[in-house]
Backbone bond lengths (Angstrom), bond angles and torsions (degrees), N, CA, C in turn:
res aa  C-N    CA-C-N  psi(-1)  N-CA   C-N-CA  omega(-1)  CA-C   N-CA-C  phi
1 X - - - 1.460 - - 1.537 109.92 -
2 X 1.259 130.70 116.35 1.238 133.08 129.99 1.371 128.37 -8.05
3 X 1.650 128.76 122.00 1.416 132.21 -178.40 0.895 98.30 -116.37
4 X 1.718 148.06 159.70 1.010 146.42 108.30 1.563 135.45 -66.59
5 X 1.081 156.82 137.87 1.340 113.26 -137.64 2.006 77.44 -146.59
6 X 1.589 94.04 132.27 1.814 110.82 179.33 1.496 94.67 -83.15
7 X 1.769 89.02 160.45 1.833 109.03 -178.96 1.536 102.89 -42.56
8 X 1.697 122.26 -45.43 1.372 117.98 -176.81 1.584 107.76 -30.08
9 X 1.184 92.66 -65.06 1.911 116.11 -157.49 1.680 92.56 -68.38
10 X 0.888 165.35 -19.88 1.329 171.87 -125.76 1.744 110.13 -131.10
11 X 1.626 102.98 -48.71 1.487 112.11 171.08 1.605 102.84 -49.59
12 X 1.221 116.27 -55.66 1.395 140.30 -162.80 1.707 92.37 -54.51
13 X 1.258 108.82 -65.54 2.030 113.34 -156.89 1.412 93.64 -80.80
14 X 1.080 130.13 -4.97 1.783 119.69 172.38 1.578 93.39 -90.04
15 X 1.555 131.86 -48.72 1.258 98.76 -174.61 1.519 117.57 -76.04
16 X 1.442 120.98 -20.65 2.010 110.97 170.01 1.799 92.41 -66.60
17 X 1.384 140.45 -17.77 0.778 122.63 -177.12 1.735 124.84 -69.75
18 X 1.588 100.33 -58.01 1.456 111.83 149.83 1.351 126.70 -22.32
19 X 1.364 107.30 -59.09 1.574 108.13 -178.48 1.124 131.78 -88.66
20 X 1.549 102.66 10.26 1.829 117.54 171.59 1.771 88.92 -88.00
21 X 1.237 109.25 -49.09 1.856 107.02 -166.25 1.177 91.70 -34.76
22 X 1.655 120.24 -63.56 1.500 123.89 -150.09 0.784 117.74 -100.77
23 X 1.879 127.22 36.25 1.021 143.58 139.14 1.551 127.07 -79.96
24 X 1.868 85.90 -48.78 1.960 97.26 164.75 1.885 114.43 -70.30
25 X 1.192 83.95 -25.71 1.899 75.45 -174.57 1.445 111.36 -69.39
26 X 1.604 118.45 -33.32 1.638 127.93 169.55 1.253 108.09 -55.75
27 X 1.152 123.96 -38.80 1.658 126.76 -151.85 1.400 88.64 -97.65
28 X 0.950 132.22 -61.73 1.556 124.66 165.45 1.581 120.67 -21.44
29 X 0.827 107.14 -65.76 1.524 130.77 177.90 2.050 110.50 -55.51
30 X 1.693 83.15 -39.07 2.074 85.83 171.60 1.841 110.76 -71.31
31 X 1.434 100.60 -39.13 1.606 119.19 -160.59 1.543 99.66 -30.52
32 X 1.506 145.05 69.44 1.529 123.43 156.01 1.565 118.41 -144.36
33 X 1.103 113.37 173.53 1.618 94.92 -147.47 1.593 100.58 -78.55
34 X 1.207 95.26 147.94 1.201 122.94 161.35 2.135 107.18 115.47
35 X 1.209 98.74 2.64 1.871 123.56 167.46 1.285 81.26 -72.20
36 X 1.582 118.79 147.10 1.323 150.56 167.28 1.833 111.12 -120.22
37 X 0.934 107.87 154.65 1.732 113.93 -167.63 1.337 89.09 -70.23
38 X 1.079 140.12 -56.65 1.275 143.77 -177.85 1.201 121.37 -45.23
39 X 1.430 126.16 -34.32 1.601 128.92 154.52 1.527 111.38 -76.52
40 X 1.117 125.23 6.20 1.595 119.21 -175.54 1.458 76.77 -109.76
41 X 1.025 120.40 -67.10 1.750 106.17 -148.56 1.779 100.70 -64.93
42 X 1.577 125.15 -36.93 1.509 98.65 161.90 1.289 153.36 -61.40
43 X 1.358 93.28 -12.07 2.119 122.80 160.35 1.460 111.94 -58.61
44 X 1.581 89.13 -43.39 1.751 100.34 -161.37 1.478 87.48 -74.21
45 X 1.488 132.55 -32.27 1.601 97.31 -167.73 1.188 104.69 -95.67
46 X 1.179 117.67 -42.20 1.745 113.22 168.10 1.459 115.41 -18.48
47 X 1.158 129.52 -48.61 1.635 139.85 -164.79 1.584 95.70 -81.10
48 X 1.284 127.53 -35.60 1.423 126.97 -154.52 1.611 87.28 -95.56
49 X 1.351 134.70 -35.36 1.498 125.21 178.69 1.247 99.64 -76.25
50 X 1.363 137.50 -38.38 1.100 146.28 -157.51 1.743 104.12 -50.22
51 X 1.886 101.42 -60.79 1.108 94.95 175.80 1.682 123.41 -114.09
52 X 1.428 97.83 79.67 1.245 115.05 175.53 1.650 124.53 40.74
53 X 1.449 96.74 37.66 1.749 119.58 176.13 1.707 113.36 -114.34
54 X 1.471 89.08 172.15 1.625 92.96 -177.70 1.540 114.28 -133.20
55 X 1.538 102.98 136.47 1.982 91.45 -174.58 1.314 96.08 -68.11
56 X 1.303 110.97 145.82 1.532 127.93 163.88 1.216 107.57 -128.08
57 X 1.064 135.15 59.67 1.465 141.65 136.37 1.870 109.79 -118.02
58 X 1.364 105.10 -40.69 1.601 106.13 164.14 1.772 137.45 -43.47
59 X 1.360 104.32 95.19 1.510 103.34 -155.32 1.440 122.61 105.48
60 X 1.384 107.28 -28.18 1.572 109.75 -179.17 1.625 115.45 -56.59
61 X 1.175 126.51 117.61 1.066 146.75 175.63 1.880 103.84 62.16
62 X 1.245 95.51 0.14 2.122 105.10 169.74 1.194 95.52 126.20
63 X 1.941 129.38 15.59 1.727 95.01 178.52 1.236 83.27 -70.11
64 X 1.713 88.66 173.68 1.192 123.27 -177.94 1.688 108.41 -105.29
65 X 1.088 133.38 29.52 1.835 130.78 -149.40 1.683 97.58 -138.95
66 X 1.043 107.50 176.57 1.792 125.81 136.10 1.663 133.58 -108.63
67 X 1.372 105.78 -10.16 0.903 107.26 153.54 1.790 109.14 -164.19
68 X 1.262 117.66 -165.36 1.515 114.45 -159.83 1.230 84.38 -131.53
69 X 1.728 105.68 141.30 1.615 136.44 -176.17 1.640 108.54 -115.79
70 X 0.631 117.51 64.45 1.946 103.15 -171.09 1.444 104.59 -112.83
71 X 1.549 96.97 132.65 1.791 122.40 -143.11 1.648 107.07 -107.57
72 X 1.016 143.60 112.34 1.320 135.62 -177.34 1.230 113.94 68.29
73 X 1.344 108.55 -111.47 1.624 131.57 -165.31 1.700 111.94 -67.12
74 X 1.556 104.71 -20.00 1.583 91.44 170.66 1.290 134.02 -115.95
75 X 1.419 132.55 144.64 1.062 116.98 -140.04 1.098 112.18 -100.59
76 X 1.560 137.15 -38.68 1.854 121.73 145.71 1.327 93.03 -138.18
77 X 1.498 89.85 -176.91 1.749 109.02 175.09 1.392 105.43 90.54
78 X 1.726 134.91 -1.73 1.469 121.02 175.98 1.027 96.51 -27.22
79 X 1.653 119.62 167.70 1.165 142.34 113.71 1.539 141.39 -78.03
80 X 1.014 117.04 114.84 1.896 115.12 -155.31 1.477 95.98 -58.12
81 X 1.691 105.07 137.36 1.147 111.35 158.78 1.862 127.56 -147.16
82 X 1.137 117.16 -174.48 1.270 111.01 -175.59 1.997 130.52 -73.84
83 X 1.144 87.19 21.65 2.005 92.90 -166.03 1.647 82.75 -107.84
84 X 1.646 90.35 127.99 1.995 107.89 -171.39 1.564 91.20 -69.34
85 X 1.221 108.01 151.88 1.638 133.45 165.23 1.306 85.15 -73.61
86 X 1.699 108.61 143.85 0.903 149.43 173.04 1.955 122.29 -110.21
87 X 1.457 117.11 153.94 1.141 127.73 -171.74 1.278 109.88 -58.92
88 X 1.428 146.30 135.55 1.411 139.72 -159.06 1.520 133.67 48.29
89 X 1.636 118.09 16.06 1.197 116.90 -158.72 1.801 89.93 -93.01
90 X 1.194 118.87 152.84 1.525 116.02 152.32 1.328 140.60 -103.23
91 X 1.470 134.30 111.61 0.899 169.48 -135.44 1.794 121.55 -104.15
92 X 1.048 120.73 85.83 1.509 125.68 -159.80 1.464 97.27 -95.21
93 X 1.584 148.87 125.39 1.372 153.64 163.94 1.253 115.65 -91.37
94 X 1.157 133.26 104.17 1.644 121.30 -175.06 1.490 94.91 -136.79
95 X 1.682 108.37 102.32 1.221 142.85 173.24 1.015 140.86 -102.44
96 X 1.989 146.63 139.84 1.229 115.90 -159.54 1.919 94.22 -159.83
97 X 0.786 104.80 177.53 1.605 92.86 -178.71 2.009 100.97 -175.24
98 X 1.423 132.08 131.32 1.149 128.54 175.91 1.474 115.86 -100.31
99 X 1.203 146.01 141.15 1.323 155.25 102.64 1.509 131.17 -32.70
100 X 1.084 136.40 125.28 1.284 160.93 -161.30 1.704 89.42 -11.49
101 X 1.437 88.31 76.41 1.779 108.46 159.05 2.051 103.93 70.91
102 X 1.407 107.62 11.26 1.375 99.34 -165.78 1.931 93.59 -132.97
103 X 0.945 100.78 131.00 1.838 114.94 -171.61 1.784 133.46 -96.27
104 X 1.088 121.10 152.93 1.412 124.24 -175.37 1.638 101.27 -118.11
105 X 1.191 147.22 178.35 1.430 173.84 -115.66 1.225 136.48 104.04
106 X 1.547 103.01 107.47 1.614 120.36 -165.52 1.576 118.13 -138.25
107 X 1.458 128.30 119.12 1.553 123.58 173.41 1.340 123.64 -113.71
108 X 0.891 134.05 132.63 1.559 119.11 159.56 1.537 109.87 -142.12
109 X 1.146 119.65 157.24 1.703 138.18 179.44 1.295 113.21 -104.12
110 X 1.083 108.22 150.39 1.666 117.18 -174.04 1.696 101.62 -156.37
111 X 1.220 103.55 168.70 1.467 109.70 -168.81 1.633 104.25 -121.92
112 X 1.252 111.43 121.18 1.635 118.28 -168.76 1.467 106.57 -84.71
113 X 1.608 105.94 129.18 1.135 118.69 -156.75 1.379 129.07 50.02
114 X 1.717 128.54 -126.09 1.511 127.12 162.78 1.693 105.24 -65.93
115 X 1.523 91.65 -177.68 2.058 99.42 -167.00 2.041 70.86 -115.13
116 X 1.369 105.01 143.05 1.668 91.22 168.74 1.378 94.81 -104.51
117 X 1.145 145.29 49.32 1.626 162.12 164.89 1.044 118.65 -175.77
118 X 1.809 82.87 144.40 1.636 88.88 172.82 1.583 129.77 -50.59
119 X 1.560 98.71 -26.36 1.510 114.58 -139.94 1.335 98.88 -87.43
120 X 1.581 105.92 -37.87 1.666 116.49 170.08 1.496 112.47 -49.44
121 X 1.212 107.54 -32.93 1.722 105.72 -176.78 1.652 113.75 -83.25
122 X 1.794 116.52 -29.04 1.074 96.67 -179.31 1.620 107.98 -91.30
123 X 1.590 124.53 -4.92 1.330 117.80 157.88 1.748 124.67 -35.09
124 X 1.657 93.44 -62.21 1.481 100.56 169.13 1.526 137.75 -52.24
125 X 1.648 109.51 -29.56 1.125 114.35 -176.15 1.680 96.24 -86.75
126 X 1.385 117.72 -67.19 1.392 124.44 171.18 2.067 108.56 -13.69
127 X 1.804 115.77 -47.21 1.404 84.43 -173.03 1.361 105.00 -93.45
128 X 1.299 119.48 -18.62 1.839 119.94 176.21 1.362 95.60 -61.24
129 X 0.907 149.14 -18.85 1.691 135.45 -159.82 1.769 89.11 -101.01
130 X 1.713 104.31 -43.63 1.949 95.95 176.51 1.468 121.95 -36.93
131 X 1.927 94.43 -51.85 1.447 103.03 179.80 1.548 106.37 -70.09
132 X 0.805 112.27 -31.09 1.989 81.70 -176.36 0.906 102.18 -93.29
133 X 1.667 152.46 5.70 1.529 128.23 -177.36 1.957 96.50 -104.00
134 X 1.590 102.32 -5.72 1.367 96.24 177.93 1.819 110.41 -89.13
135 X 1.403 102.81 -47.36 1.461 113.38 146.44 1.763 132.46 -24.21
136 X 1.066 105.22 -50.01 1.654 109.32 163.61 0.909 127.67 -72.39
137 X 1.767 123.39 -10.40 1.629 108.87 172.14 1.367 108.17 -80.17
138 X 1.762 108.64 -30.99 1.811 109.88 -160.27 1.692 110.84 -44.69
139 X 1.687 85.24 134.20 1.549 105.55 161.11 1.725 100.61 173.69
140 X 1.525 102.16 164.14 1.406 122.26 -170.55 1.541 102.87 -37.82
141 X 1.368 131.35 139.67 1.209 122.06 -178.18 1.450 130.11 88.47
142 X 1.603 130.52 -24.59 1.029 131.82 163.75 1.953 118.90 -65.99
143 X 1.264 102.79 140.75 1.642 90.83 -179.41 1.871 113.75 -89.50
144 X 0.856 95.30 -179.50 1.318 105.77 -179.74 1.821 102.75 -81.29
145 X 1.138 138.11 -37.29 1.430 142.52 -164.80 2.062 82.70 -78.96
146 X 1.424 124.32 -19.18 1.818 105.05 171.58 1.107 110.54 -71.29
147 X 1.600 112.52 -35.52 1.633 112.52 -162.23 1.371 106.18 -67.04
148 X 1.077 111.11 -21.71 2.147 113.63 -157.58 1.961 70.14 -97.92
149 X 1.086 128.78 -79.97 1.141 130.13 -161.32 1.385 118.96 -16.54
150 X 1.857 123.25 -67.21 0.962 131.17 150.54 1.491 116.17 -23.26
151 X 1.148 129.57 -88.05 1.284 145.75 158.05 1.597 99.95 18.00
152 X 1.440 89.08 -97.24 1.457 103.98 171.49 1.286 152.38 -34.79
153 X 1.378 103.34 -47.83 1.500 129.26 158.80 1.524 103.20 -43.93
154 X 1.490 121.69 -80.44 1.206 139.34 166.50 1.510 131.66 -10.53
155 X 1.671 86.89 -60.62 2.073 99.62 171.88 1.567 116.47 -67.51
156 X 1.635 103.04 -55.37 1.228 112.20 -159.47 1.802 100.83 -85.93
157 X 1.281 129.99 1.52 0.929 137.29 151.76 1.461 132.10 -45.13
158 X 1.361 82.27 -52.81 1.865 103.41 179.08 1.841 107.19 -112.04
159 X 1.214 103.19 51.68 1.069 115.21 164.19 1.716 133.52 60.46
160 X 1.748 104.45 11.93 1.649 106.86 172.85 1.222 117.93 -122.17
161 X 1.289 139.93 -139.38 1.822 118.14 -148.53 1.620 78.87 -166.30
162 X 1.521 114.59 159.14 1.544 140.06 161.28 1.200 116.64 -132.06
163 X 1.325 116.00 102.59 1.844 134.36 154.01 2.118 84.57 -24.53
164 X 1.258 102.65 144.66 1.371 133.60 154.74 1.066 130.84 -104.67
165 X 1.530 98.44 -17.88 1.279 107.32 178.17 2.361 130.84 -46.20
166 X 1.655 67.92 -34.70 1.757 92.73 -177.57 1.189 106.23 -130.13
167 X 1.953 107.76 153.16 1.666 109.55 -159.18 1.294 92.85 -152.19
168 X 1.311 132.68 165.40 1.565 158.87 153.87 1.678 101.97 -53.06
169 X 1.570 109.55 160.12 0.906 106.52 -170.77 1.764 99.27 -155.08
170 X 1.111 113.95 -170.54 1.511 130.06 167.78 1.578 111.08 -102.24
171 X 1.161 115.03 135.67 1.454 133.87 -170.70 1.498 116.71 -124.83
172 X 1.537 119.88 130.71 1.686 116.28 173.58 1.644 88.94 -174.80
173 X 1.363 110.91 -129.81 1.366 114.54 177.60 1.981 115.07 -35.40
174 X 1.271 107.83 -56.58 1.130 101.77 176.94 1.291 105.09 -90.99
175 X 1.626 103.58 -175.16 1.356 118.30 174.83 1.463 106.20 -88.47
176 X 0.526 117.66 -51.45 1.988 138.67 174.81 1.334 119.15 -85.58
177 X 1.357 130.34 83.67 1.232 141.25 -172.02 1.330 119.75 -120.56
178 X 1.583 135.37 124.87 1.355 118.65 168.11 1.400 111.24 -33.40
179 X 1.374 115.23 166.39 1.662 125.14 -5.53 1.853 101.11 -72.70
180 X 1.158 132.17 -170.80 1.348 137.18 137.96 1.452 114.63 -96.35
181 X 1.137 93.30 141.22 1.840 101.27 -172.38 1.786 114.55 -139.75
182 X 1.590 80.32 94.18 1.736 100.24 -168.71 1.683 105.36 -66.88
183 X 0.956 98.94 151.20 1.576 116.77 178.24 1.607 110.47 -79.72
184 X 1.283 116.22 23.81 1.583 117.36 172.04 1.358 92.36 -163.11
185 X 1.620 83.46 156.29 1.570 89.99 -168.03 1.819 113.98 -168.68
186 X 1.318 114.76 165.99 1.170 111.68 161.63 1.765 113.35 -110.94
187 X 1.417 120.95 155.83 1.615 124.83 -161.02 1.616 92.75 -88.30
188 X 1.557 111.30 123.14 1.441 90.33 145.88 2.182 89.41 105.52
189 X 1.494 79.84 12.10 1.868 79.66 -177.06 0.985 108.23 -155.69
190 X 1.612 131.13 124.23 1.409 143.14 173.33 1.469 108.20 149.05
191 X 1.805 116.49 -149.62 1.637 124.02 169.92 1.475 107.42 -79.42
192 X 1.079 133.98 132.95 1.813 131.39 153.15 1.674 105.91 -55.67
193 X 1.278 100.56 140.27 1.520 109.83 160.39 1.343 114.61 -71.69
194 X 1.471 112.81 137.78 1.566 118.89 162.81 1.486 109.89 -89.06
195 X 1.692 108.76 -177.32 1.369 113.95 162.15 1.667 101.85 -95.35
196 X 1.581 102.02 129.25 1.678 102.70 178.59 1.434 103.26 150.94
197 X 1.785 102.65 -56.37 1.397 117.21 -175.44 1.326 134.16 -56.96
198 X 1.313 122.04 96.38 1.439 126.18 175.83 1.740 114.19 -84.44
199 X 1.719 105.93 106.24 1.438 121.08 -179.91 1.613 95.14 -89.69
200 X 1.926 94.53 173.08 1.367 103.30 147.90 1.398 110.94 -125.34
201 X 1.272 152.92 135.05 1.196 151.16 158.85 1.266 123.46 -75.45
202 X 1.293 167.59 144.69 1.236 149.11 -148.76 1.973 109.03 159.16
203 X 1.277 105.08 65.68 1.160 158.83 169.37 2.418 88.24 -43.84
204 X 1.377 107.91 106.14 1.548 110.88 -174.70 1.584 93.90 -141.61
205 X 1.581 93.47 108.68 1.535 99.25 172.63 1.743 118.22 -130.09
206 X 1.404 107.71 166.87 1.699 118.57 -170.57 0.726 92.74 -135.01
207 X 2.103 99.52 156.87 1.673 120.34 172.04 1.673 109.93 -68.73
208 X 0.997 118.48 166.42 1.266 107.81 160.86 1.559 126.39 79.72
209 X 1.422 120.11 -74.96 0.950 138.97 -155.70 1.463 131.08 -138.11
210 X 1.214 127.48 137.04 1.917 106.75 -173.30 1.641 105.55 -84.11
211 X 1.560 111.73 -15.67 1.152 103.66 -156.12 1.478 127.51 -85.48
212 X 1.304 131.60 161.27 1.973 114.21 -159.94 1.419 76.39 -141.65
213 X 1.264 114.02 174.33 1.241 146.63 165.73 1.408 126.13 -152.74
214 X 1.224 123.72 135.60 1.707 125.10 -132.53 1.802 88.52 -111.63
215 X 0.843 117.24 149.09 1.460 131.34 -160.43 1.752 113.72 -107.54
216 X 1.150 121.20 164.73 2.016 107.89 -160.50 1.197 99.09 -77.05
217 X 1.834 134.43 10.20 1.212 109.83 -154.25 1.782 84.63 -104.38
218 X 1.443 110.66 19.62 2.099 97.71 172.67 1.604 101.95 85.42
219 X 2.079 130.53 -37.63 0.992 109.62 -172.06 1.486 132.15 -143.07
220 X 1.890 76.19 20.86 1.831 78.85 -179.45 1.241 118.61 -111.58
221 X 1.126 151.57 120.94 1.697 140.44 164.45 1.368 133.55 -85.72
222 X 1.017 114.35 103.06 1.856 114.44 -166.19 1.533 104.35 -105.09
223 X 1.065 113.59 155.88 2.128 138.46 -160.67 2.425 72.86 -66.77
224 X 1.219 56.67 145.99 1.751 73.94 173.50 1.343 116.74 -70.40
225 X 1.941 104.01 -32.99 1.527 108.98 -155.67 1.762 90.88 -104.85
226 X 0.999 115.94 32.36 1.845 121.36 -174.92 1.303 109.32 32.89
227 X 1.409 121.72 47.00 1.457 113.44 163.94 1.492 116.91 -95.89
228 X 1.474 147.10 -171.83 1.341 147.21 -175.89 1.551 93.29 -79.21
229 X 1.426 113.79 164.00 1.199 159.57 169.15 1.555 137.75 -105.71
230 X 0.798 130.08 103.59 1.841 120.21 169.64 1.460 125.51 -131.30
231 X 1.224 103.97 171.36 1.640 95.30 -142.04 2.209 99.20 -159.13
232 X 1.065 112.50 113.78 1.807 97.31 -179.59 1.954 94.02 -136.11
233 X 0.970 86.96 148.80 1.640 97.84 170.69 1.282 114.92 -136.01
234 X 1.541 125.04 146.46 2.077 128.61 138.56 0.961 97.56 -107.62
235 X 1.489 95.88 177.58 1.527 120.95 -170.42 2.363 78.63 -126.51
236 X 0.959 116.70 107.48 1.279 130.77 -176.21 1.656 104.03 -101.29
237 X 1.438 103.78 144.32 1.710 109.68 155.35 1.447 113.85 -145.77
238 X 1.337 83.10 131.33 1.864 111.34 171.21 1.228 133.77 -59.49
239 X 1.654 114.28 87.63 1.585 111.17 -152.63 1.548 92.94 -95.22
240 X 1.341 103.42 178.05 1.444 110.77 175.21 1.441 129.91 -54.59
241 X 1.328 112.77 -16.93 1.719 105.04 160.32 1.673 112.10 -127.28
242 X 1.237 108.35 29.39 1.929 97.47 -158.54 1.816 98.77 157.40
243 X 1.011 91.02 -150.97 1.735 85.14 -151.33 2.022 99.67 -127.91
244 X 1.009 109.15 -168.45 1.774 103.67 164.79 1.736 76.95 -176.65
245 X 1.781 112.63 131.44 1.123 151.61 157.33 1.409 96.08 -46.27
246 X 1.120 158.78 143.67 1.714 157.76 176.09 1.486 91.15 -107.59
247 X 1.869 115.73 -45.02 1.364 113.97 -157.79 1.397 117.65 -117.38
C-alpha cells in the first residue's frame, strides 16, 4: 500500500534522515585500507544509538548487520566482515536507521584509496550521475516507467548494464514500501507520483554485464563476470511542486 505521509510523519523521517547523512559522512571519512566492514558497521550503529535511532536493516528479513558493505564484484546486501579493504577496492555503503517507528535508506560507493582504473572511476560517477539526473525530473505527475527510463537511458548509454533483479522502493513506516521503482523503464508508463510520497531510488550498476549470481550465503549477488559494482541511493519526497532529497 501506498502512504502519503503528513508534516507529523515527515518531522520523524528527516530526523532518521539526518542521522543516516551522519552515518555516511563518518563512514566516508573511515573508508581506507586496512578498515574492515566490521569496524564500519560498529561506527554505523554507535552513531544511530547515539542519536536516539534504531538500525533497521538489523534483523530485517535475518540480516545479520546494521548496515551492508559489498566490495567489488557484489552488488548490495554484503555482509560486514573482518578481511581489511584494500587499495583500489570498491566499496558500496547501504545504510538505514528509523525514528519513532518512521525510516531513512541511503547508499553510495566510493573507491578506497586510488581507483586502479579508469573505468572503476567512471563506473562510480556513471551511477551517482543516474541518481541525480533521475532525481531532477521528480514531481507530482511524473510516472514511475520516467524514473527507470532516465536511469537507463543514462547507464546503458555510456556503456554499463543494471541487474533487474533489485529495485527502489517507497519508504515511511516500513522500510520496504510500495510502489517498486525499477531502474529501467519505459517513459510515460506506470503509477504517477503524488505530493506526500517518500521513495528511494537506488540506481545498481555493472561492467560488462547485467547478469549476477547469488552466492550460498541466501544474500549476496555478485556480476557473474567478477568485475566491480556500484550502487547510490536517497530516500526522496515529493512535495507539491518538486521533490526535496531527505538524505
Amino acid at each position: 500500500m501506498i502512504t502519503l505521509k503528513s508534516s507529523e510523519d515527515l518531522v520523524k523521517m528527516r530526523v532518521a534522515c539526518n542521522v543516516l547523512k551522519l552515518v555516511h559522512q563518518e563512514l566516508r571519512a573511515m573508508i581506507k585500507p586496512g578498515i574492515t566492514g566490521v569496524e564500519l558497521d560498529k561506527r554505523a550503529e554507535e552513531i544511530i544509538h547515539q542519536h536516539q535511532c534504531q538500525p533497521n536493516f538489523k534483523g530485517l528479513y535475518g540480516f545479520p548487520a546494521t548496515i551492508c558493505v559489498s566490495i567489488n564484484d557484489v552488488l548490495v546486501h554484503g555482509i560486514p566482515n573482518n578481511t581489511p579493504l584494500k587499495n583500489g577496492d570498491l566499496v558500496s555503503i547501504d545504510a538505514g536507521c528509523a525514528y519513532q517507528g518512521f525510516n531513512s535508506d541511503g547508499a553510495f560507493t566510493m573507491i578506497v584509496g586510488e581507483p586502479l582504473s579508469d573505468l572503476h572511476q567512471q563506473l562510480v560517477d556513471i551511477t551517482k550521475n543516474a541518481l541525480d539526473h533521475a532525481i531532477a525530473i521528480l514531481k507530482p505527475g511524473v510516472r514511475i516507467g520516467d524514473i527507470g527510463h532516465v536511469i537507463q537511458e543514462y547507464v546503458e548509454g555510456n556503456g554499463f548494464f543494471l541487474p533487474q533483479e533489485f529495485t527502489g522502493h517507497g519508504i515511511g513506516k516500513e522500510l520496504h514500501e510500495d510502489p517498486h521503482i525499477p531502474n529501467v523503464g519505459e517513459p510515460h508508463t506506470g503509477l504517477r507520483l503524488q505530493a506526500g510520497m517518500t521513495i528511494c531510488i537506488e540506481p545498481m550498476v555493472q561492467i560488462g554485464t547485467a547478469k549476477i549470481k547469488m552466492l550460498s550465503d541466501g544474500w549476496t549477488p555478485v556480476s557473474v563476470n567478477g568485475l566491480p559494482s556500484a550502487h547510490f541511493e536517497h530516500t526522496i519526497l515529493i512535495t507539491e511542486t518538486g521533490h526535496e532529497v531527505l538524505t
